[in-house]
N, C-alpha and C positions, 0 to 999 in steps of 0.2 A: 504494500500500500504506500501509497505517494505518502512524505510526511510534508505538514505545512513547514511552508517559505519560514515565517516569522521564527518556529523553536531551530531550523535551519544555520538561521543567519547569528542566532545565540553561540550556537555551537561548535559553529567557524573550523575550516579546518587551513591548518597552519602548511604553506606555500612558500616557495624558494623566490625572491624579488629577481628581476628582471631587469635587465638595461634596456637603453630606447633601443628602436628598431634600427636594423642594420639589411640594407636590400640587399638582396642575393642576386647574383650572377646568373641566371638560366636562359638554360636553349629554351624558346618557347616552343621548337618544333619537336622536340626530342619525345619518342614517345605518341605525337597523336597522329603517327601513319599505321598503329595497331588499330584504330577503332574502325568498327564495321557496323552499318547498322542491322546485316542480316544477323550476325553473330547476337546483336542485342538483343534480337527478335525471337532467335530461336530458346537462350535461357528464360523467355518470359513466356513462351509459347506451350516449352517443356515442362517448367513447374507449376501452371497455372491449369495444365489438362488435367479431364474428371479422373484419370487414374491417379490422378495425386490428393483427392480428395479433399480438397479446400486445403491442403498443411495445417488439420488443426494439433496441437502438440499433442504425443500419448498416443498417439495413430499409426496406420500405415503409410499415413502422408508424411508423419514426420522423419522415419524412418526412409523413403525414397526422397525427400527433400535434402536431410543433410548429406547422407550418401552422393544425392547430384553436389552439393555444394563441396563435400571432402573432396569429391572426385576432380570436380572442375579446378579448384586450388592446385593438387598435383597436378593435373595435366600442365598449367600456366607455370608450374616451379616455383609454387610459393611454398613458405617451410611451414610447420605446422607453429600453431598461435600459441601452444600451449605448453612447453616442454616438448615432449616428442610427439603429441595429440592433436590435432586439429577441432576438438571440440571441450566444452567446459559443463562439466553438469548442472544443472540449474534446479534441485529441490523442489517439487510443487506438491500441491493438493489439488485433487479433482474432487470437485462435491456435485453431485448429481442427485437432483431434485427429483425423488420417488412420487410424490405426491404434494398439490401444493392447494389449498380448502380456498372456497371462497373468502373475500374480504368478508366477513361481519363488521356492519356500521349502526351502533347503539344509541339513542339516543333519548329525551324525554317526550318526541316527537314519535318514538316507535324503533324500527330496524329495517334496514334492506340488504342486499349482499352483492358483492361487485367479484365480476367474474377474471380472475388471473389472467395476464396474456391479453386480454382484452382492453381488460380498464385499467390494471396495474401490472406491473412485474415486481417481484419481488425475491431475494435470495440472502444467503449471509455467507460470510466468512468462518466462522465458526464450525466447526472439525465435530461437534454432539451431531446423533443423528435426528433429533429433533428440535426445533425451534418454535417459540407460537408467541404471539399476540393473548392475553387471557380477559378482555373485558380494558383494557388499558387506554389510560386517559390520552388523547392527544391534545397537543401543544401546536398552535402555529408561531412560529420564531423568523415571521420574514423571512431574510435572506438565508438568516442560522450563519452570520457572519459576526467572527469579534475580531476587529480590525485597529488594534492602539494606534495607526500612523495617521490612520483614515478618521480618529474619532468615534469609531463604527462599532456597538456591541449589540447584537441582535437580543442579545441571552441575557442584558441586563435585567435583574429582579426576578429573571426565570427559574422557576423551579422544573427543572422536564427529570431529576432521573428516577428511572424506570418508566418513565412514560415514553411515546410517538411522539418525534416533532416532526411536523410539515416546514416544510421551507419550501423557498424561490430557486429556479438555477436563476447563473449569471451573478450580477453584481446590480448592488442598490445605483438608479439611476439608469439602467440601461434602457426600460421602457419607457420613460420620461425624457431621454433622450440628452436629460441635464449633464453636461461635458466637465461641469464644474466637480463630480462625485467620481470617488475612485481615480480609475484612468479613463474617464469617460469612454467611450466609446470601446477599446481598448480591455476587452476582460484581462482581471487581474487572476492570481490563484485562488481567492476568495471566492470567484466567480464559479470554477470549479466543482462539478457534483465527487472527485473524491475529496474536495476539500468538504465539503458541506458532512460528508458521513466520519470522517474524521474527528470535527468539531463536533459534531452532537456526540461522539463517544466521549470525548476530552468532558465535554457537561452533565456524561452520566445515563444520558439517553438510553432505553432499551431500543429504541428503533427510530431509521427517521427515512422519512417520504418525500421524495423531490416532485413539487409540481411539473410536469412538463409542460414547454410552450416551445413552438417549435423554432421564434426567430432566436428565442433567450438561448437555447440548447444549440442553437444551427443545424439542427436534425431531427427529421421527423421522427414523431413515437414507434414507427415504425421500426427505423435503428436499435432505441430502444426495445422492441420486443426478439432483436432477432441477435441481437450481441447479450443480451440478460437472461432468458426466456428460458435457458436449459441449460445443461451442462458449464461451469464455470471454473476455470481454476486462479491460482491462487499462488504466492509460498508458500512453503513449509517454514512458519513461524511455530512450531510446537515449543520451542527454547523462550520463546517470548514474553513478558506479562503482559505485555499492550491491551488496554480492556478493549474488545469489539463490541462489537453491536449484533444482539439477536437477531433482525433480520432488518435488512435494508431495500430500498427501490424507489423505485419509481410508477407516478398513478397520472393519469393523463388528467389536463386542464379542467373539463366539464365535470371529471368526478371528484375532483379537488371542491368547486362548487357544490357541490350535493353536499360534501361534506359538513362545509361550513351553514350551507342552508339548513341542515338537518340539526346541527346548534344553535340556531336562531342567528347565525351570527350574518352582519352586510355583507354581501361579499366583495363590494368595494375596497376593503384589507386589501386584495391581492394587488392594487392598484397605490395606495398609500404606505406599502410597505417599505417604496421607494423614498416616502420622504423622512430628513432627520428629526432624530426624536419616538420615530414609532415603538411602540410596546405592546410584543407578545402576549400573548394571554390562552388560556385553556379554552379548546374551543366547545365543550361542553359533550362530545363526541368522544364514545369509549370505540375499540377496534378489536376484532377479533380475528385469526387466522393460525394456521398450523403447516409448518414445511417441515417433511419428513425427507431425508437426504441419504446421499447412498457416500460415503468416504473412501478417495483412492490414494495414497499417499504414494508418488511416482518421481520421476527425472524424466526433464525434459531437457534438452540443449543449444546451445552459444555454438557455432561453428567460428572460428579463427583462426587467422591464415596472417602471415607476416610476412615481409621485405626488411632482413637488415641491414641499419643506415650502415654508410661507410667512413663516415668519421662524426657521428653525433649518436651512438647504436643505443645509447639509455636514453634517447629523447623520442618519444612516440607521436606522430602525429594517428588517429584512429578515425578510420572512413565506418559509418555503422549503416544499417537498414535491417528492418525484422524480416526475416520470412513465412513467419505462420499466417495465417488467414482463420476463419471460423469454420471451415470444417464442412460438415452434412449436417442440416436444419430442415428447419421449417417452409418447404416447397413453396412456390414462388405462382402466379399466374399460371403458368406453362407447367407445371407439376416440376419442377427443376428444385433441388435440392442440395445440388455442390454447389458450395459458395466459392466460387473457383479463383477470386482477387488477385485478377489479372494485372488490373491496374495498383492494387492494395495487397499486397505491395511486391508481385513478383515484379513488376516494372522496376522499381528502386534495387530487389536484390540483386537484379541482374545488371544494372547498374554498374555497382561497385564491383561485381565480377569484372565488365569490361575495362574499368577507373584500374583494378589489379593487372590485369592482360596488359595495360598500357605501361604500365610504372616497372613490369619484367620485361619490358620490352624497348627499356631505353639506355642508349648509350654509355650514358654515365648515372648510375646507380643512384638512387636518392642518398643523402649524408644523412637524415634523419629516420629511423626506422617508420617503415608504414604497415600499419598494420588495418586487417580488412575484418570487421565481427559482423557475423549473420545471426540478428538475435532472435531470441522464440519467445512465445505469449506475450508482444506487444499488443494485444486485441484485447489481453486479456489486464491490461493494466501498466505495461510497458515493464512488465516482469523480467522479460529476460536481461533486458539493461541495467534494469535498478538491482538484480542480483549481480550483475557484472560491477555497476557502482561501487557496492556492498562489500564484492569481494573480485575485487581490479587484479588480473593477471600483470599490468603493466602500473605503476606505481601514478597515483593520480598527479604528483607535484612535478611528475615529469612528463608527463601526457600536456603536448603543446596544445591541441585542439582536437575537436571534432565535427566532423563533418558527417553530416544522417541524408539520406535520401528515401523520402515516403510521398513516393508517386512521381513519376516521371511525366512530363509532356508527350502527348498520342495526338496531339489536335497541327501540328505542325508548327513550322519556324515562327519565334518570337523576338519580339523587339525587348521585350523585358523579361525576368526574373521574380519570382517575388521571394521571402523570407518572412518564417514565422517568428514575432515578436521584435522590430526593430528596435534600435538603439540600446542594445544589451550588449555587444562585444564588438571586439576590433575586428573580427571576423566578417564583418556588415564592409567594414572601410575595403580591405582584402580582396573581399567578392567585387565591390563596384569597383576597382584599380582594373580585375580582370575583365569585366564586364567591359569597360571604356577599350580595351583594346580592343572589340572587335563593334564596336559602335553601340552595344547595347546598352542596357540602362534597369536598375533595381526600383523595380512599381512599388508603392507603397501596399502593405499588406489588405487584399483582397478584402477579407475577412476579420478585421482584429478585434468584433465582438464574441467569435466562437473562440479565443482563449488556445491558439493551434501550440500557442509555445509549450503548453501545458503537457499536449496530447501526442507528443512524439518523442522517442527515443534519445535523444537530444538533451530533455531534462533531467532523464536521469545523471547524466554528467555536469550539467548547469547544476544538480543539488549538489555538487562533492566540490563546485569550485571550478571546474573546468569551460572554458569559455565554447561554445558549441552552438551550430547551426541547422537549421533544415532550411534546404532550399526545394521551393517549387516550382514548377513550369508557371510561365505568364499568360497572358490574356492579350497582348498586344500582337495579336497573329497579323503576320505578314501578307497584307492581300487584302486581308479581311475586316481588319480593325478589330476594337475593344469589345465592342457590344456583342461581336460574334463570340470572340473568346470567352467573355462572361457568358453568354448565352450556354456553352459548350461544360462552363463549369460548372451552372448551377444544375442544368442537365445530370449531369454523374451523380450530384449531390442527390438527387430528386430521384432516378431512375435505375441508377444503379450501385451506389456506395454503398457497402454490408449487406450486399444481392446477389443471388445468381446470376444476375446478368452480368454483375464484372467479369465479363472472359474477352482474352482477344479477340477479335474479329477484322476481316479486311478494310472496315471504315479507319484503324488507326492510319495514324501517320507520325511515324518515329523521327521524322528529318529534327524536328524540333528536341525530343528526347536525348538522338544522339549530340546533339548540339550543348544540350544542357550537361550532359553526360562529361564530355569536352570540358565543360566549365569546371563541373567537382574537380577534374582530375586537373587541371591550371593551379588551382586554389590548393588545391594540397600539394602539388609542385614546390611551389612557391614557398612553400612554409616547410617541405623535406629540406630548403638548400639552407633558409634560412640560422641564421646563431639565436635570434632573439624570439622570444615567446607572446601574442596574442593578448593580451587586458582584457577585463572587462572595461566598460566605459562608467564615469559618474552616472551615480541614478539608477543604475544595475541593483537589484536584489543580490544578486549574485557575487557584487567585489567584492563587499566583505571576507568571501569563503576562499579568496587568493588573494594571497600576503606578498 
């Protein structure tokens, strides 16, 4: 589980100081007459087909996944990431939902009962094979944000533990549109639903329930039912005391309202929860439910594949992208049921296979070691990195940077780039230096209410200190303009993100991908030749955690 930002930055972890930058000398050509776009095609073609069965972890997908990815490493001549191993064990828990009862909604108004999967999703962490709801009182707590920097405490005067608290996703202010709250527009980690289930555990909570709304989330309930809805896994925290929560989820917007109507309560709350000052209150609504769970305590893995530097070999720079996807679910329109994430993310793993293919295929050898991690159950919470965070093969105070790729451009050549979360690292200045050399240019984030810094592999290295990026394909298609490229991305979001339908098909167009592909492998160049190490910038959450 992601831990929040703020006990993070408390905690700081102590970092070797840096001198200013020093440019390096590089061939800019060296290295990009290995990239091919068929080659890019065919690793995303390969691990994204139903025989590989979504790669969800604990499978037979995962099993023919890392196999193609140990396999593809040897063939390129890269050493193993791990001592003499190419893969890193990653400890999990599989809980799988036996039986899950309708919501019971209790009130002085009477009862009704709201059907799982439908109206709610709901699951836990928690390793008992039963969990329930008994008549328990809920709490609406706004946001369920306690925020000292921001002034912001949801939970003042609140009494919730052992009870349900309902909360908001997002951040106070985002529906009101007020720029002056938080980081306006800009979700913070607060904004976050695992920050939201975190904090209600921190206040004692037995349970807490995210309203959905699909602009506050950037995703339809839908996503929600098809990434929650079944089979979940987890670490293996058994060494742990961390208190969790009996059971947590998510209940869609209209039954949030029943709720609150069934307490007598306005339901204008969900609108004023936005402004400063509001207070929670018990909504007069007890809840009842029972999840009955089947426990698989397993390993799942980290594939890792290295290049040593030739005169900086304890300085890592680390290229990362998940390869797992969700598996076999819940059939789709067309009865389809591999969730085959083609674009999410066999695009990005295959990626940094080619970014690796390129960097052994160049004349004079990186000086700084590069190293390539293929992580697993990032779907599931971005577990495989945060156990790699957790427990770093390569020492975090030496690790220059990273660079993550989740999702590659299939819409063709762009004029721009975008990045999740700007002005957090020097890594931002880096990418536009390379960017300028071939005319292009970094668009300001697409999206920067959905909170994407949060939601990729990336963070788990931004929490230990390390300066880290995910870069995305643009929108400024060539030919075509913006409105098409937005048009093409809200499409994916709408039609086929966390669907069967992500699978390749003949409409992509890689010109763009490979082009971006090009770009990772410039930017980690650049920083193999380099002496000097990447900052964070003022204003970062993050500098504090490198000294």
């Amino acid at each position: 589980m992601i831990k929040p930002i703020q006990h993070l930055l408390v905690a700081g972890v102590a970092l070797t100081a840096f001198s200013c930058h020093q440019k390096a000398v590089v061939d800019e050509q060296d290295g990009l007459s290995a990239f091919n776009k068929d080659s890019l095609a065919s690793h995303i073609i390969t691990i994204s087909a139903d025989d590989y069965k979504g790669r969800r972890p604990f499978t037979e997908g995962e099993t023919k996944t890392i196999a193609y990815l140990q396999g593809t490493y040897k063939r390129f001549g890269l050493e193993p990431g791990n001592g003499s191993s190419y893969l890193q064990d990653v400890p999990m828990v599989e809980i799988t939902p036996k039986s899950v009862s309708p919501l019971k909604v209790t009130s002085a108004k009477g009862s009704f009962e709201l059907k799982n999967i439908q109206d709610f999703v709901m699951w836990t962490e928690r390793t008992d094979t039963v969990q329930s709801f008994n008549n328990d009182d809920v709490v609406f707590a706004g946001f369920g944000v306690v925020a000292p920097e921001y002034k912001w405490d949801d939970y003042a005067g609140l009494d919730v533990k052992g009870k349900i608290v309902m909360v908001l996703v997002n951040d106070p202010g985002f529906e009101t549109g007020d720029t002056t709250m938080f980081k306006g527009k800009t979700m913070t980690y607060y904004g976050r639903w695992t920050y939201k289930f975190e904090e209600a555990a921190r206040q004692g909570a037995k349970g807490c329930i995210i309203v959905h709304n699909t602009a506050a989330a950037s995703y339809p309930f839908q996503v929600v039912q098809t990434s929650n809805g079944g089979v979940k896994l987890h670490l293996d925290k058994r060494a742990s005391h961390d208190y969790q929560l009996a059971l947590q989820g998510w209940i869609t917007h209209d039954n949030a309202v029943k709720i609150l109507q069934a307490g007598g309560k306005d339901t204008s709350v969900l609108h004023t929860a936005n402004n400063r000052g509001f207070k929670g209150f018990n909504t007069g609504v007890k809840l009842s439910e029972t999840l009955t769970t089947k426990v698989v305590f397993n390993k799942s893995h980290n594939v890792i594949a290295k290049i040593t530097g030739t005169k900086r070999p304890d300085e890592y720079i680390i290229y990362s992208a998940h390869w797992d996807h969700l598996g076999v679910g819940k059939p789709d329109a067309k009865g389809d049921t591999i969730y085959n994430g083609a674009l999410d993310n066999a695009s990005g793993t295959a990626s940094i296979l080619e970014v690796a293919r390129a960097f052994k295929a160049m004349k004079t050898p990186p000086e700084r070691t590069v190293v390539f991690l293929s992580v697993t159950a990032e779907e599931q919470g971005l577990l495989g990195s945060e156990y790699y965070a957790e427990n770093p093969i390569y020492p975090v105070d030496k690790t220059v940077g990273n660079i993550n790729v989740d999702c590659i451009n299939n819409i063709g050549k762009t004029k721009d780039v975008n990045i999740a979360g700007s002005g957090e690292s020097e890594l931002e200045d880096y990418l536009k230096a390379e960017l300028a050399k071939t005319g292009r240019y970094l668009a300001p984030e697409t999206h920067p209410e959905a909170g994407h810094y949060f939601r990729s592999d990336h963070f788990s290295f931004a929490k230990v200190g390390v300066p880290s990026i995910t870069i995305g394909g643009g929108i400024d298609v060539i030919g075509k303009g913006k409105e098409y490229g937005k048009k093409m991305d809200d499409l994916y979001t709408a039609t086929r993100y966390h669907q069967p339908a992500d699978q390749y098909d003949s409409t992509w167009n890689l010109d763009g991908g490979l082009e971006d592909t090009e770009l990772f492998f410039q930017l980690g160049k650049r920083l193999a030749f380099e002496s000097t190490f990447p900052q964070w910038k003022e204003g970062s959450e993050f500098k504090k955690l490198r000294k």
